[in-house]
C-alpha positions as CSV (number, residue, x, y, z in Angstrom):
1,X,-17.4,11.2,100.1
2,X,-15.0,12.2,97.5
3,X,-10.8,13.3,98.8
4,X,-8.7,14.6,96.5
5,X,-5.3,14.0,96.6
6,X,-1.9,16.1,95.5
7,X,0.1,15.1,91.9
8,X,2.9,13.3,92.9
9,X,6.4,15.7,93.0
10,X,9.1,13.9,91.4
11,X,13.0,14.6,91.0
12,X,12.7,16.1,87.9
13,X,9.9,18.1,89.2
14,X,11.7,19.6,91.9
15,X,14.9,20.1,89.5
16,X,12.6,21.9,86.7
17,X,10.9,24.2,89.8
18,X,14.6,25.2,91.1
19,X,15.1,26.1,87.3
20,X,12.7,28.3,87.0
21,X,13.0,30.0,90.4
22,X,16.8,30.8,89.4
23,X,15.8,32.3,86.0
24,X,12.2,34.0,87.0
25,X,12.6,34.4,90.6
26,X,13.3,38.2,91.0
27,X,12.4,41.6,88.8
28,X,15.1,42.6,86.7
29,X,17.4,45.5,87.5
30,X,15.9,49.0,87.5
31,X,16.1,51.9,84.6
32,X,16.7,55.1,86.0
33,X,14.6,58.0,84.0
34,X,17.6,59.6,82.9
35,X,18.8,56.2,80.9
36,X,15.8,56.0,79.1
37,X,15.1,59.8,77.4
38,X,17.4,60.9,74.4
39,X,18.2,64.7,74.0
40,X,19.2,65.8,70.3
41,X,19.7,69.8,69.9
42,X,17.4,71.1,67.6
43,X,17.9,71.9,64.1
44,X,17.6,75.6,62.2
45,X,14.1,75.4,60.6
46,X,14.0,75.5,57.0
47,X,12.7,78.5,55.4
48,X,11.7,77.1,52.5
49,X,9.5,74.4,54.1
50,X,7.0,76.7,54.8
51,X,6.8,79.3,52.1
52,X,3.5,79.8,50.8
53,X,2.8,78.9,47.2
54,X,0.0,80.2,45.0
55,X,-0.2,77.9,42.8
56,X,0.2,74.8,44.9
57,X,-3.5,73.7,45.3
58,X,-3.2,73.4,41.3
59,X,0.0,70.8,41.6
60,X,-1.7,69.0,45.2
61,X,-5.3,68.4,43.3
62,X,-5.2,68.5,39.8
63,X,-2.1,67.7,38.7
Protein backbone atom coordinates (compact mmCIF):
# COMPACT_ATOMS: atom_id res chain seq x y z
CA UNK A 1 0.00 0.00 0.00
CA UNK A 2 1.27 3.22 -1.32
CA UNK A 3 0.57 6.90 1.13
CA UNK A 4 1.36 9.88 -0.22
CA UNK A 5 2.49 12.55 1.64
CA UNK A 6 2.21 16.72 1.46
CA UNK A 7 5.57 18.95 0.07
CA UNK A 8 6.97 20.34 2.96
CA UNK A 9 5.82 24.37 3.55
CA UNK A 10 8.82 26.32 4.41
CA UNK A 11 9.26 30.10 5.60
CA UNK A 12 9.81 31.24 2.39
CA UNK A 13 6.91 29.45 1.20
CA UNK A 14 4.53 30.91 3.49
CA UNK A 15 6.24 34.51 2.83
CA UNK A 16 5.95 34.05 -1.07
CA UNK A 17 2.02 32.79 -0.49
CA UNK A 18 1.31 36.01 1.73
CA UNK A 19 2.83 37.87 -1.36
CA UNK A 20 0.76 36.86 -3.67
CA UNK A 21 -2.50 36.92 -1.69
CA UNK A 22 -1.68 40.83 -1.04
CA UNK A 23 -1.11 41.52 -4.80
CA UNK A 24 -3.76 38.88 -6.42
CA UNK A 25 -6.07 38.46 -3.64
CA UNK A 26 -9.21 40.66 -4.60
CA UNK A 27 -10.77 41.91 -8.30
CA UNK A 28 -9.74 45.20 -9.03
CA UNK A 29 -11.97 48.25 -8.70
CA UNK A 30 -15.04 48.48 -10.85
CA UNK A 31 -15.58 50.69 -14.32
CA UNK A 32 -18.82 52.25 -14.39
CA UNK A 33 -20.34 52.26 -18.16
CA UNK A 34 -20.36 55.85 -18.27
CA UNK A 35 -16.25 55.88 -17.80
CA UNK A 36 -15.73 53.74 -20.48
CA UNK A 37 -17.85 55.24 -23.79
CA UNK A 38 -16.45 58.50 -25.43
CA UNK A 39 -19.08 60.97 -27.11
CA UNK A 40 -17.51 63.27 -29.95
CA UNK A 41 -20.40 65.55 -31.78
CA UNK A 42 -20.52 64.78 -35.25
CA UNK A 43 -18.97 66.48 -38.03
CA UNK A 44 -20.92 68.33 -41.22
CA UNK A 45 -20.58 65.67 -43.99
CA UNK A 46 -18.59 66.63 -46.82
CA UNK A 47 -20.25 67.21 -50.05
CA UNK A 48 -17.76 66.53 -52.11
CA UNK A 49 -16.96 63.07 -50.70
CA UNK A 50 -19.83 61.73 -52.33
CA UNK A 51 -20.35 63.41 -55.65
CA UNK A 52 -20.62 61.12 -58.43
CA UNK A 53 -18.00 61.13 -61.13
CA UNK A 54 -18.37 59.89 -64.65
CA UNK A 55 -15.38 59.31 -65.40
CA UNK A 56 -14.01 57.74 -62.28
CA UNK A 57 -14.22 53.97 -63.25
CA UNK A 58 -11.56 55.16 -66.03
CA UNK A 59 -9.04 56.69 -63.20
CA UNK A 60 -10.10 53.45 -60.40
CA UNK A 61 -9.30 50.59 -63.22
CA UNK A 62 -7.33 51.69 -65.97
CA UNK A 63 -5.36 54.31 -64.97
Amino acid sequence: MTHRTEPRKTAQDTADAALRRDRFGKLPERIRLEDTVETRPATLPDPARDRYHADEWLVRYCG
